[in-house]
N, C-alpha and C positions, 0 to 999 in steps of 0.2 A: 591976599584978599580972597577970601572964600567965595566959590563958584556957587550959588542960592540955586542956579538951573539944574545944575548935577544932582544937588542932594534930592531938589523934589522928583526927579526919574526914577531916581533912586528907592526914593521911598514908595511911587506908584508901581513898580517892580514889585516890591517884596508886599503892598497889598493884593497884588494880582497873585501872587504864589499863595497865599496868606488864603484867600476866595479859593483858588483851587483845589489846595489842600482838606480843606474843611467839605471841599463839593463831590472829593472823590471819595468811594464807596471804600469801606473797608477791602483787602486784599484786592483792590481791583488791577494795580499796580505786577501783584506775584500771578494772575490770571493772564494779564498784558504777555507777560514774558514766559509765562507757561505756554501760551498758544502761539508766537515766534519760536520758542523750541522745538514746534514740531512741524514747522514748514518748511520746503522741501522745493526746491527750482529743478527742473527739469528742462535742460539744453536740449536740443535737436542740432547735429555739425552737418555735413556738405551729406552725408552719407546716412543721414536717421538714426546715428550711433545715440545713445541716452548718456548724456554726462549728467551726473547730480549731485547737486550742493543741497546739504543739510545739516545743522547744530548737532545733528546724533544719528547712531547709527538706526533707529527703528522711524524714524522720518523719512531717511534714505530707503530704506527695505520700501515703506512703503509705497514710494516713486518708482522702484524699483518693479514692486509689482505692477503701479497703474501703466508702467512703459514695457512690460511685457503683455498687459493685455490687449492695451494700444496696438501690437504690433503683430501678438500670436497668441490669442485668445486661445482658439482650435489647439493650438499646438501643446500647452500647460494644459488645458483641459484634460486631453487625452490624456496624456502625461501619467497625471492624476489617477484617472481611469486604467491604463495598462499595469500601474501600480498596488491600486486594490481588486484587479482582477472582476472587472466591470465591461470591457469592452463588448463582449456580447450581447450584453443586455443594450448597448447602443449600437451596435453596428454589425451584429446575425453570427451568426453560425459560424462561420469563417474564422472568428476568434475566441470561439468555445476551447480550446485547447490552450492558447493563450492564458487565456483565464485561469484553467485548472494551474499550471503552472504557475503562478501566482496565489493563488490561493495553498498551493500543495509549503512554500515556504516561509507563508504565513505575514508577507509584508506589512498588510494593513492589519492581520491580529496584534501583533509585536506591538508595531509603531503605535497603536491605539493604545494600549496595554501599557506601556512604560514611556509613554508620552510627558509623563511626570518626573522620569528620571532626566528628560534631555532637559539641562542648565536653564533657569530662569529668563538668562541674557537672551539665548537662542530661541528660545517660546516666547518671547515679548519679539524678538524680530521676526518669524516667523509668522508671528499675529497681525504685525504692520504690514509686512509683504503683504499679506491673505486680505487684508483689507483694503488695501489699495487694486487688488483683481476686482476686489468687489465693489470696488467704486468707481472703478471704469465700467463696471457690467452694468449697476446702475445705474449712469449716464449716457448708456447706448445701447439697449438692450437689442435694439434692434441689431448688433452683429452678436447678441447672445444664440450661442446655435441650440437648437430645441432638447437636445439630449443632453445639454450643460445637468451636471450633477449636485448635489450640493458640496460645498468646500471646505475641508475640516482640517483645522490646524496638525494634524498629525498624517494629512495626507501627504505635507512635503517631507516628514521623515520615511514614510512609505517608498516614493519616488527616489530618495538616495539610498536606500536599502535596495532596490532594485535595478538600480544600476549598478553596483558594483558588484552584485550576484552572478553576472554572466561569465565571469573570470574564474570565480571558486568551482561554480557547477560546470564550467566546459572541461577544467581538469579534471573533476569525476567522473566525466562522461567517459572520456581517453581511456582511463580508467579498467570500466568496466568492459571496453572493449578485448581486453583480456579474457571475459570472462565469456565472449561471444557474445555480451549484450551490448546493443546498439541502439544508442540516443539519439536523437535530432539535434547536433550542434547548433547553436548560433553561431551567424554571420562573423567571420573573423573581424578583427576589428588592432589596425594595425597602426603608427603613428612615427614619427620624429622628433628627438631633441637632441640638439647639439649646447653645449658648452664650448669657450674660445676662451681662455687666462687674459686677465690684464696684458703677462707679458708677451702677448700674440695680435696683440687688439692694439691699432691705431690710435682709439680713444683713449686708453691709458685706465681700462676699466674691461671688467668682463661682459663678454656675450652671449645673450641666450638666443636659440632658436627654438622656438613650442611649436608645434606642427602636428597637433593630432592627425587622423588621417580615419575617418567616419562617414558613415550614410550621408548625404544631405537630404535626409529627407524623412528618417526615423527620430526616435527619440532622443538620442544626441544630440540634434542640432543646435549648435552651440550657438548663445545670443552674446554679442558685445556688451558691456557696460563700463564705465567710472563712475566711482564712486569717492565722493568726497564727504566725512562726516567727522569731525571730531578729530582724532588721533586715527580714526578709520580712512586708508588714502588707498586705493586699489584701481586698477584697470586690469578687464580679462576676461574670457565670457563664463558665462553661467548656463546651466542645463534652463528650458524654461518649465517654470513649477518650482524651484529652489530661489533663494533669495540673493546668495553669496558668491562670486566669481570662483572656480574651483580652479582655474588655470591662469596663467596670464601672472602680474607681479604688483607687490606694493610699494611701499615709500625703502625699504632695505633689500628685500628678498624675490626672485624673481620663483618659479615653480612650474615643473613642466614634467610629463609623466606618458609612458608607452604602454604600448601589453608586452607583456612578459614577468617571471617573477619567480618567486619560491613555491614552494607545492601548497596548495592552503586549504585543498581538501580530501578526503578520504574518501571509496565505497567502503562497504563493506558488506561481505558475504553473510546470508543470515541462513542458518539449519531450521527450516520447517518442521511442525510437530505434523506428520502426517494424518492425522485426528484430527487436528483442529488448524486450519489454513493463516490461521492470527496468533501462531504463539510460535516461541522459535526458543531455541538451545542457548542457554548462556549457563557456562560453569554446570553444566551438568543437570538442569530445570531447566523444564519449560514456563518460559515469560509469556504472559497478554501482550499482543503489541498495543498501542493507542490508536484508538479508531476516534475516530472527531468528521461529523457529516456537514457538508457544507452545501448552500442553495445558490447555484450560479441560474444567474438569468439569461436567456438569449432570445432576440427578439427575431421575429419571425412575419414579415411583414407590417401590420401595426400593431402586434401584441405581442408581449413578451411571454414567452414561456419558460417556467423554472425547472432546471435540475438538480437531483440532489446525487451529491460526489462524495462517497468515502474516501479520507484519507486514513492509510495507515504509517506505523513508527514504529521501530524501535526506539533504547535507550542511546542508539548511534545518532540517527535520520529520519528522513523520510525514506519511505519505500519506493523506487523507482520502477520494480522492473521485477515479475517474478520467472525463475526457469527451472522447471521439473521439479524438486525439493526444494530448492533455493529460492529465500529472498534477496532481491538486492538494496541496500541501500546509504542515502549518501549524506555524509557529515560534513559540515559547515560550520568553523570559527564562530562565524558571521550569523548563529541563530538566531540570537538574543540580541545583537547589540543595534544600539540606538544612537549611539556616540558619531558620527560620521562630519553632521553640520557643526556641530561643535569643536569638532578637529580644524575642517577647512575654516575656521573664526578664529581658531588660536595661527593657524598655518599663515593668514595672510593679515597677522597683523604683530609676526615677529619681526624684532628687528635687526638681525643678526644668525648665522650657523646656526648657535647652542640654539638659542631659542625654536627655532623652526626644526630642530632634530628633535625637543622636547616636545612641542605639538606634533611630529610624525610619530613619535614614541606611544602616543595613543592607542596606534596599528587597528586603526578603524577602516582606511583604504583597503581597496585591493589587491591581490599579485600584481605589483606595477615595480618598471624604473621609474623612480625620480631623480629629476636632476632637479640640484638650486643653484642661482648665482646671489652675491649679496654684495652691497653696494662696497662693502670692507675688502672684497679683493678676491672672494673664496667662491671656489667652483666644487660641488659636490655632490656624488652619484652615491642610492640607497636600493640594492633589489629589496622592495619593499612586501608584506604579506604578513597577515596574522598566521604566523605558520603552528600547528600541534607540536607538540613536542611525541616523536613515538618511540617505543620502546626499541631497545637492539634486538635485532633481527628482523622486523617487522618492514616488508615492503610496499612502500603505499605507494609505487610505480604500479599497483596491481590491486583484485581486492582483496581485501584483509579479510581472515577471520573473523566473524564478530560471535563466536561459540564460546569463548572466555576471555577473561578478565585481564593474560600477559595481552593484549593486544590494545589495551587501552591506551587514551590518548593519555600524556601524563602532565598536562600543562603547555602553555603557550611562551615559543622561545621568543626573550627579552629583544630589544628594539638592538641592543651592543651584536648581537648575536647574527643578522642579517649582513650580506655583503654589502660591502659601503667603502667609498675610498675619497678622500678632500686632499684635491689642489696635489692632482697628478702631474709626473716629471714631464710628460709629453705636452701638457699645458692647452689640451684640450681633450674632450673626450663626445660619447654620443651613443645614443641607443637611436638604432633604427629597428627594432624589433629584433636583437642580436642576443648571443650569449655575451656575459661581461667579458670574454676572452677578446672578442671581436669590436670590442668598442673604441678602442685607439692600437694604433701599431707597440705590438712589443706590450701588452696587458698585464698588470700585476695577479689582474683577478682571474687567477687559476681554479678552475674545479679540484685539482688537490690540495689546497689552501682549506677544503670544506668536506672531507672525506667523513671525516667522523659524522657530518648532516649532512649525508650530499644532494635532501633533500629543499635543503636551504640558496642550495647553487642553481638547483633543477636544471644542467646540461651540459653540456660539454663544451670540448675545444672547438669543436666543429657545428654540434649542433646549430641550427639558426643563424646559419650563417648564407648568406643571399647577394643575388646582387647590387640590391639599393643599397644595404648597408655597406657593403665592400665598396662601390662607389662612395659613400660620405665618408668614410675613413680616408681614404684618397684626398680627398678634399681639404679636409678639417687637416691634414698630414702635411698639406703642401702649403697650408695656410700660415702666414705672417708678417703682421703688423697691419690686421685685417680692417679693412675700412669699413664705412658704415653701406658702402656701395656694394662693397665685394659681400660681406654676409647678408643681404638682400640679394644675390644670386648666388650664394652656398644654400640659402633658403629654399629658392628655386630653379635649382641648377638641373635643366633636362639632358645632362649626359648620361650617353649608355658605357655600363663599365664593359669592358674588354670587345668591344666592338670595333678598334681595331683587328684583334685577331681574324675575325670573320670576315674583314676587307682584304686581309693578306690573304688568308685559306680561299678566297674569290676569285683573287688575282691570280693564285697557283695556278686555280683549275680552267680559269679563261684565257689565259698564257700559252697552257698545254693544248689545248682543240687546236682540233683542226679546224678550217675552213667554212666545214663543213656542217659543224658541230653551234656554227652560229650563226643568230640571224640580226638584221640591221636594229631591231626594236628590241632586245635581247641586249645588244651592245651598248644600245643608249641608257640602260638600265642601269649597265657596268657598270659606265662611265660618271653615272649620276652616286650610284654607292662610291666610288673609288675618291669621288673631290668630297665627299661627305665630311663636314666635321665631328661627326660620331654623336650630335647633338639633335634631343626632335622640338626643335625651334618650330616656330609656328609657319615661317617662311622658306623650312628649307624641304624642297624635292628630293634632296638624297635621302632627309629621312623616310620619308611616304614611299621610294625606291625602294630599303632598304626593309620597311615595312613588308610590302609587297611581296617581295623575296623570301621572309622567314616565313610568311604566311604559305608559302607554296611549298614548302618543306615538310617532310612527317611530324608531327606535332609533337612528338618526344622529340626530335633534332632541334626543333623551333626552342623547344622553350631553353634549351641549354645556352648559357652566357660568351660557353666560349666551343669552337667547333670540333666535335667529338673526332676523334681516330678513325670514326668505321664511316664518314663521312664522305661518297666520295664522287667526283669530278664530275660525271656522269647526273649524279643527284643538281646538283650544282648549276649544270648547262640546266637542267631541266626546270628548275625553279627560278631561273632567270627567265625565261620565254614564258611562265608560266606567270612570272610576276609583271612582265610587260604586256599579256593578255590581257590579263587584270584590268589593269591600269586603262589601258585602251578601252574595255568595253565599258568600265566603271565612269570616266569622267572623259573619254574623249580624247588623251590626251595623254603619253608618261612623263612629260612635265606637273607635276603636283605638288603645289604647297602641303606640308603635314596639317595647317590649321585648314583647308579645303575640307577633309575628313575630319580632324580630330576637331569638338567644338565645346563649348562652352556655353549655356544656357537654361534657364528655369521649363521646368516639366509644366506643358500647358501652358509653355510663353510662343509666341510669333516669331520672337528673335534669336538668333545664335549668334557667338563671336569664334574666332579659331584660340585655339590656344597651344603651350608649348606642352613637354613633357609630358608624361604618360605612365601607369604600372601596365603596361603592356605583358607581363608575367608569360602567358601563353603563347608569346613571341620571343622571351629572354628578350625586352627591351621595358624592365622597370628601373624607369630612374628614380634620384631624389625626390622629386617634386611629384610627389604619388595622386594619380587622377585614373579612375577608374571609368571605363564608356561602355554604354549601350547602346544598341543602334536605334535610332530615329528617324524614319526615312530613310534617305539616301547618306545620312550623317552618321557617326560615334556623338555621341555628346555624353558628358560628363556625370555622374550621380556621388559618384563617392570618392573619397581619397581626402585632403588637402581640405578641412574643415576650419579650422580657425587660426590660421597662420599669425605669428606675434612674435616679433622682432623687437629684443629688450636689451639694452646700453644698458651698464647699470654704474653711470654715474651717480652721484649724487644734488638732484633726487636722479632715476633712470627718467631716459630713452627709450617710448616705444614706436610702435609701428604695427596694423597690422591690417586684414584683411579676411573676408569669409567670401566663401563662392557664388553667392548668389547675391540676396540683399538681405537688409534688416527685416524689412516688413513682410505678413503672410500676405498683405492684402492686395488684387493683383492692380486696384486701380492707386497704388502708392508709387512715386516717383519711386521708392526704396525700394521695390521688388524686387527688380535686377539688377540697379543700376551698377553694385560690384564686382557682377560679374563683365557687365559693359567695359567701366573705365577701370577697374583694376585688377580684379584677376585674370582676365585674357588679356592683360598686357602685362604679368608678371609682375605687377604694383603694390605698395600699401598705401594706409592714410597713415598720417600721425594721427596718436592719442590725444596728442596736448596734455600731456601727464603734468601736471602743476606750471601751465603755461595758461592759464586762466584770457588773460590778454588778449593771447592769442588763437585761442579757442572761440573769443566772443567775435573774431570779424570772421569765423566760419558758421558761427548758429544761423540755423533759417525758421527755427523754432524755439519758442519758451513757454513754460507755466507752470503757474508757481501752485504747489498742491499743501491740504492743511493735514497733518492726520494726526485724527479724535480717539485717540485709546478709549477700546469700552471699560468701561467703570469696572473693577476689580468690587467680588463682593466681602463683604466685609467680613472681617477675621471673626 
């Protein structure tokens, strides 16, 4: 028997679809799901980290941007500014030199200029980022700061062009010091990565440790993100003013990278025409060099006033430096290119080795180690660098010639050509700022392996070789079948390497005195170095002891790791009574926790925590866990070292982990200000990522929203 109720529902259904269909506008349906394409959820977890879910990857950019503006407006601003050689004109006199440096290598001419040439993909997401800063600005102008500039998509190739500039030019600087001329280096800039094989790893998968080791408080300061977009799956920070994680790993490949490298730039010596101060000797003529004038601003109370700056060039560089006859100047791989964000977009969305050697093969980065690990099993180190190819004979350890023609560069050696070794016997490896000799016990990577370019190896057996590093060789040597516990304290491991010896060389010489020779506060000193575990835990008094003690020594004796021969007893008694003075008059007390002194906390915050580990360099006590202190009051507290710590499993998908030293947010009335440095780096801590643990990601947000972004209308062909 036929159900009559069914059919007429039925039929009032399919007149209701019937009415709707006829009511909807043409395309309104491809509108509908054009504007869900391009929305973008933005998580906040326990610590203000930005997680983002989006259908594609320029939805994400542009969350990406609105959660950096949210959090560090000032900071990408600047960015921006330090990049096109702007900062004077907002912020005085003080960084008119800055400027000219910038301007003198042309950042923002380039990046404006061939702004065309960087790939469609990466200008469509660099457009989304850009307007998502700008949609934060205009929804709060009020934390817009008044010297905000205007924002041009070709400012963030500016900004990665300028960071990796500090690498090519501090080699030419070296350089030229051969020649008697002498540059203003920038700030060393030093880091860690370890690698750990499957068959060393508990997990049954390899292990990364990323550890840069930078300012907190300059233009590095590296911001957290996840990103989730499409086949786009990434955790890891990002410079802010760029859109893309540069470090940190994705759904296959983890990426993690030091200073040090192959030689990747040249001076060069230029013969002056004594007639004329702008023409110089090549092949036997005199060349024009290229003079190009530029109008830096610099503000001057409330007005800015302009300079105008020659720069000059040869067919090598720019000019850096002239002396008596001589021009100096310096050549850079890296004049022209544009290619950089387009590399890190191929880099972190390989899924495998080959592919992520094919995106390094670019050689858009700078003199850097990289390490990768990959979900497949493979652990792999590249001394990375666009390096010249130079002619034989020709020593670019010095400055070259540049009066003819044999001294030219004669091309750029192939990505095969760079030192690189995958899924070494030792089954672990690491750059702590090391020569590749130094990177695991028993090293394949010989500098006579590269004689014929021994400018490809750039060092020796010995060269760059220190104490942190030689401590993480230690480490990484003794490691096996390594837990996810144990590499969260290889990460952060505050031992000093051979500071037993200096307990024993102690022991010697307070063994030998007389009676005489010691006094009861002196002894207690010993006694507190002698039970030391050779580690500067935040609780222990033998290190602050121990401390105390090298600080009381000649500063050349201090900073040596292990205790010289001309050393002696006498030195010894004395530095011990001098480090229980110390002690006494500084805290009252030669009981002293190391985190007492050593701390942990934001410039211009109220609060400090103690913490462990230290580059204590000037005491020969740097350990792994690299934390650089200046004093603050009566404290050390913390500014540089140990920047964006990230701890990567790389099962399938990976395992991370990570942590930055301060907080996410610049803002000082934000729970995120400090709170990382509070609960997790002065406790030695990470968070998880929640790397494709969605679930369990969602009972840690304490924030959401969901953002739309409106691509502007492309005009028409």
């Amino acid at each position: 028997m036929m159900n009559t109720g069914s059919i007429t529902l039925r039929k009032r259904l399919f007149l209701v679809a019937l009415i709707v269909s006829f009511a909807t506008p043409p395309g309104f349906q491809r509108r509908v799901e054009a504007a869900q394409s391009h929305k973008a959820t933005l998580y906040r977890d326990d610590y203000g980290i930005p997680h983002i879910f989006a259908p594609n990857i320029e939805a994400a950019a542009f969350a990406v941007g609105y959660a950096q503006a949210e959090d560090r407006l000032e900071d990408l601003l600047r960015n921006y500014r330090l990049a096109s050689g702007t900062m004077a004109e907002a912020f005085g006199p003080n960084y008119f030199t800055l400027d000219v440096i910038q301007r003198m290598v042309r950042h923002a001419q380039v990046s404006r200029d061939r702004y065309k040439d960087v790939s469609p993909k990466m200008r469509a997401i660099i457009e989304a980022f850009q307007a998502g800063i700008k949609q934060f600005m205009k929804e709060h102008p009020e934390q817009v700061p008044s010297w905000a500039q205007e924002i041009h998509p070709w400012d963030a190739v500016a900004l990665s062009r300028q960071l990796i500039y500090v690498w090519p030019v501090s080699q030419a600087a070296v350089e030229l010091e051969f020649s008697g001329v002498r540059l203003q280096l920038p700030p060393y800039r030093g880091s860690n990565e370890m690698l750990i094989s499957a068959k060393r790893s508990a997990m049954g998968a390899p292990v990364a440790i990323i550890d840069p080791h930078l300012n907190w408080y300059d233009e590095f300061r590296f911001y957290p993100v996840r990103m989730y977009a499409g086949d786009f799956k990434t955790a890891g920070v990002v410079v802010p003013g760029l859109p893309l994680p540069v470090l940190g790993h994705n759904l296959h490949c983890s990426i993690a990278m030091t200073t040090g490298g192959p030689d990747c730039a040249d001076a060069f010596e230029e013969e002056v025409n004594p007639q004329n101060p702008r023409q110089y000797l090549y092949d036997g003529k005199w060349r024009d060099m290229q003079v190009r004038t530029e109008r830096i601003g610099v503000k001057n109370g409330d007005k800015v006033q302009w300079r105008e700056v020659d720069f000059e060039s040869s067919h090598h560089g720019f000019v850096v430096a002239r002396k008596g006859s001589k021009a100096y100047t310096v050549a850079i791989p890296y004049a022209d290119e544009v290619g950089l964000l387009d590399q890190v977009y191929t880099m972190m969305t390989a899924r495998n080795l080959k592919e992520m050697k094919v995106a390094l093969s670019r050689l858009q980065l700078m003199p850097q180690n990289i390490m990768v690990g990959t979900v497949q099993g493979d652990i792999y180190y590249v001394r990375n660098g666009r390096v010249p190819v130079r002619p034989k004979g020709v020593d670019p350890a010095k400055p070259i010639p540049g009066s003819t023609s044999k001294t030219e560069w004669q091309g750029i050696h192939p990505f095969a050509d760079l030192v690189q070794i995958t899924n070494p016997a030792s089954g672990y490896m690491h750059n702590s700022n090391v020569t590749p000799f130094a990177m695991m016990k028993d090293s394949p990577l010989t500098p006579e392996k590269y004689s014929e370019h021994p400018y490809i190896y750039n060092a020796s057996r010995t060269s760059m070789r220190h104490q942190r590093g030689e401590m993480v060789t230690d480490l990484l040597d003794a490691a096996d079948r390594v837990t996810l516990e144990q590499a969260f304290e290889i990460a952060f491991s505050p031992q000093v390497w051979r500071a037993e010896a200096w307990q024993a060389r102690i022991r010697g010489a307070w063994e030998k005195a007389t009676v005489f020779g010691k006094s009861r506060d002196a002894g207690e000193v010993y006694e507190l170095i002698q039970k030391w575990n050779r580690r500067l835990d935040s609780d222990s008094e033998g290190a602050l002891a121990f401390y105390a003690f090298k600080k009381s020594l000649d500063a050349k004796i201090a900073a040596q790791d292990s205790p010289p021969a001309a050393l002696t007893d006498n030195e010894i008694l004395i530095a011990l009574r001098k480090a229980s003075e110390w002690l006494k008059q500084t805290f009252g007390s030669l009981r002293v926790p190391y985190g007492q002194y050593f701390r942990i906390g934001r410039r211009g915050g109220s609060r400090t925590w103690p913490v462990s580990g230290g580059a204590l360099v000037e005491v020969g006590m740097d350990t792994p866990r690299s934390i650089f202190f200046e004093p603050v009051g009566k404290e050390m507290v913390g500014y540089q070292g140990q920047a964006a710590t990230q701890i990567v499993v790389l099962t399938n998908p990976p395992q991370s982990y990570s942590v930055i030293p301060l907080g996410v947010s610049d803002r000082k009335e934000s729970k995120h200000w400090d709170d990382q440095a509070e609960k997790l780096f002065s406790r030695s801590r990470v968070t998880s990522t929640y790397f494709m643990k969605k679930a369990e990601l969602m009972k840690h947000v304490t924030a959401q929203k969901v953002l739309t972004y409106k691509p502007a209308a492309k005009p028409a062909a």
